[in-house]
N, C-alpha and C positions, 0 to 999 in steps of 0.2 A: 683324186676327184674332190672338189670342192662342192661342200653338203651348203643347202639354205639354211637358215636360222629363223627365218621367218616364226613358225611359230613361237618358240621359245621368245622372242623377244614379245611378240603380243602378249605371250603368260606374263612376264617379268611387268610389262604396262598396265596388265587387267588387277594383278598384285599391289604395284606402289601407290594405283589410284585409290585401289579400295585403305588402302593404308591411311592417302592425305583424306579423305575424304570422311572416313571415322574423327576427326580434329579440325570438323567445320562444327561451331556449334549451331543451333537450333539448325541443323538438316533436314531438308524434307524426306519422307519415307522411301517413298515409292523409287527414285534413281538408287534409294541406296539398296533393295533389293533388287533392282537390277542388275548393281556390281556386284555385289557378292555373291550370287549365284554362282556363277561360274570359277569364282574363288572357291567355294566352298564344295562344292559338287562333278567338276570337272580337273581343273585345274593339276590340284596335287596327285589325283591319278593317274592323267593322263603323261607329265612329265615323268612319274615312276613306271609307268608303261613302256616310256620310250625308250629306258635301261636296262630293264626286264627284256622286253620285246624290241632288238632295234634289228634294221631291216640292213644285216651288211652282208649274210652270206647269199643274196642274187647278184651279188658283183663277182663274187670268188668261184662260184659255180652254177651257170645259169639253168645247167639241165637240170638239176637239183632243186632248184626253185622255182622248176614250173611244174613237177611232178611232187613236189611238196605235201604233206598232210594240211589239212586245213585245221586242225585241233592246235592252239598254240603253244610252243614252248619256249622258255626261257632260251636266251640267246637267239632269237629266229624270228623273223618277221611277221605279224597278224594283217590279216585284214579290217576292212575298215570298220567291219562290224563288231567284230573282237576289239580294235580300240575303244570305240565307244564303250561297250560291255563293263572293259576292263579300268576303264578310267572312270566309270561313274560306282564300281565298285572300290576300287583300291580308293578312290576318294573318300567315298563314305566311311570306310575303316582308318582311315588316315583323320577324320572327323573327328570319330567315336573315340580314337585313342589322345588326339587333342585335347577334344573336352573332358576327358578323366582328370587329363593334368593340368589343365588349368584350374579345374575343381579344387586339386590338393594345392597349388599356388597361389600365394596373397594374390595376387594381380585378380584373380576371379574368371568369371563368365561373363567379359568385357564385350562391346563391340568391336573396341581400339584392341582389345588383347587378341580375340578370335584372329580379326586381320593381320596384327601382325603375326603371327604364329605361322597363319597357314601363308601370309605371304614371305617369311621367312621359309618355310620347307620349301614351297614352290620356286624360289631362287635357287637353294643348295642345290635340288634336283634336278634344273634349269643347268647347270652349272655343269653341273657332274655329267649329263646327257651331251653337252657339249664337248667336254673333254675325252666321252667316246666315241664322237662323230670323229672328231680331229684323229683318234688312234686308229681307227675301220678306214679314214681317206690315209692314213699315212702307210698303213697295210698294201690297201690296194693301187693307191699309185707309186708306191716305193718310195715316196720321199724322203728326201738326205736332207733338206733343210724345213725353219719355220716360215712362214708367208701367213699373216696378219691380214686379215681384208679389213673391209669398212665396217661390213655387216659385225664381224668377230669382237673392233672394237665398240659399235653399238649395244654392241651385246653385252660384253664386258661394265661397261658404263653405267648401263641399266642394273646390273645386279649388285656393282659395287654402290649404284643410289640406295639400293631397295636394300642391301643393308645395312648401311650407316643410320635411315632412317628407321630399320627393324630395331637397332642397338639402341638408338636415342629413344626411340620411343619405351622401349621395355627397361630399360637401365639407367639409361643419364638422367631420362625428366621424370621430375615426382609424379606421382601415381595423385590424382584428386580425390582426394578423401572422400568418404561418402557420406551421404546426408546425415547430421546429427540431429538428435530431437529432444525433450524432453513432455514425459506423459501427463498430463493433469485431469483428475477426475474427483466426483464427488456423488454422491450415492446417498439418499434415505434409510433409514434404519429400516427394515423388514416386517418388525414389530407394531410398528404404526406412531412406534414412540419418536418423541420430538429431539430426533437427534440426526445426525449426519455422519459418513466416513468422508473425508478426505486422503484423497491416495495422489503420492509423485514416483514417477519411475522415469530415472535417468537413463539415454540412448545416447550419450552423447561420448565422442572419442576420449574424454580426459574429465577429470573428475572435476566437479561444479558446486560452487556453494549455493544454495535457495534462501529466500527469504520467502513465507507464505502468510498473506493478510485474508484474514475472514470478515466480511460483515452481513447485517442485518437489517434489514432494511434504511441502507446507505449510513449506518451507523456504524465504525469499524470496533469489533468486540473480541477477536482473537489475533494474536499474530505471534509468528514462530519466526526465527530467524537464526543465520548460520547453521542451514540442514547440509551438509556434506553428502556426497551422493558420489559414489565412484559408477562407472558404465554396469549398465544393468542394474544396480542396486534399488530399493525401494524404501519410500519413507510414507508411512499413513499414520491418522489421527481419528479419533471416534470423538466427536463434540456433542454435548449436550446443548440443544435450543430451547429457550425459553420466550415461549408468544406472547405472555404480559397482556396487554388489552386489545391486540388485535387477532385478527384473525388469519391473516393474508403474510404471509413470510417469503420475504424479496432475499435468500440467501444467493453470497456471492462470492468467490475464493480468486484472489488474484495470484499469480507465481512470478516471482521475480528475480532475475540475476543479480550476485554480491558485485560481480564486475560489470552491470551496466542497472544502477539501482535505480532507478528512475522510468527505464522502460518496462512496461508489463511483458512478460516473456507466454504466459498463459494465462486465461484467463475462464472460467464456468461461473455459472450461477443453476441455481434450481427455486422451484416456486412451492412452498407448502401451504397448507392450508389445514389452521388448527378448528380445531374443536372439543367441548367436555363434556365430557361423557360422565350421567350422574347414574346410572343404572344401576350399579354395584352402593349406592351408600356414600359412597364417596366419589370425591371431583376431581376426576381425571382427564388431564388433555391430550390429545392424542393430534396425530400430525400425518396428513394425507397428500400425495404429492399431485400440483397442478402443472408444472411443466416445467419442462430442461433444458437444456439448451447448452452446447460445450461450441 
């Protein structure tokens, strides 16, 4: 007896779309929960449902399968409500065990990985359920030979798409790096004294040379050059300011790449504001902060 395919092949569609579809860039939201849903929540259960649970002993004994328990067991047929059950649960644990391991794999907590992953089981499963249909019809109708339908090679077709495109996508094409940055910050002394920290903290995938220019009200008065900075590493500087006759301090810190020396890569300033303090006997200035801005 020749079994449909029908669902199986919608699973294997509802799969490579969410696949292409993860590799459209700037995608709207809302379609793409749409698709995945049922990738993600249906899908991989219900195909493992249908190997667990496949419905072939009411061909081999019908009085048996009307007098049946309704509780399911492995190798025996569910009803419709037991499938649902069973495929929004075996999904979700098929989820759970997904995102462990893409946690411990470079690839990460991707959108393009999730898909392919769960669109990759949902073929294999897809595959394997087909391959017990064909052994249950070859049981029941005795068949001596293979017979090939349309549906069978649609079938086939679709899952040999879904995974040429699971392989490329996870193994042949490079993975896009993720965003690299680097930190720039600058900060007043606590004390009230006329001084400043400057801090650089490298995010970036390979190790970066700095150059850092300070000045003072548009007068350049510090500058550091060839800071070397592997990922994660940190480089800071404690500057003493000196306000001279004014009162109003325009401090500005520019950060710049050795390989692109001319563009500013980061840039802050902060606004102090001195005054001297004669209380004590002596003349001391001291430095109060007016505004920031990174």
């Amino acid at each position: 007896m020749r079994r449909k395919n029908l669902d199986l092949v919608v699973a294997l569609c509802i799969g490579g779309i969410n696949i292409a579809w993860t590799q459209i860039p700037n995608r709207p939201v809302a379609p793409g929960i749409l698709l995945v849903l049922p990738l993600t929540f249906i899908l991989p259960g219900y195909t493992l449902t249908k190997i667990l649970f496949r419905a072939r002993s009411r061909f081999q004994n019908p009085v048996r399968a009307c007098i049946q328990p309704s509780d399911p067991k492995p190798g025996q047929p569910v009803e419709i409500t037991d499938q649902i059950v069973l495929s929004l649960g075996l999904s979700l644990a098929i989820d759970v065990l997904v995102g462990v391991g893409l946690n411990i794999l470079p690839i990460g907590l991707q959108a393009s990985s999730w898909a392919v992953t769960l669109g990759l089981i949902t073929t294999v499963l897809a595959l394997f359920t087909v391959l017990l249909r064909q052994n249950d019809d070859a049981e029941i109708t005795r068949a001596t030979g293979m017979h090939v339908t349309a549906s069978h090679a649609l079938l086939l077709g679709l899952a040999g798409g879904v995974l040429i495109v699971s392989v490329w996508l996870a193994i042949i094409r490079p993975l896009n790096p993720d965003p690299s940055f680097t930190q720039l910050w600058m900060l007043p002394a606590k004390n009230s004294d006329c001084s400043v920290f400057i801090g650089v903290q490298s995010f970036e995938t390979t190790s970066v040379t700095y150059r850092v220019v300070m000045s003072i009200n548009n007068t350049s008065t510090h500058s550091w050059s060839s800071i070397l900075l592997s990922p994660q590493q940190k480089w800071s500087q404690s500057v003493a300011v000196t306000p001279g006759h004014t009162s109003s301090l325009y401090i500005q810190v520019l950060l710049y790449r050795t390989d692109k020396p001319d563009t500013i890569y980061r840039s802050t300033h902060i606004i102090l504001h001195a005054a001297t303090n004669k209380n004590t006997g002596q003349i001391q200035q001291q430095c109060k902060q007016g505004g920031k801005e990174i």
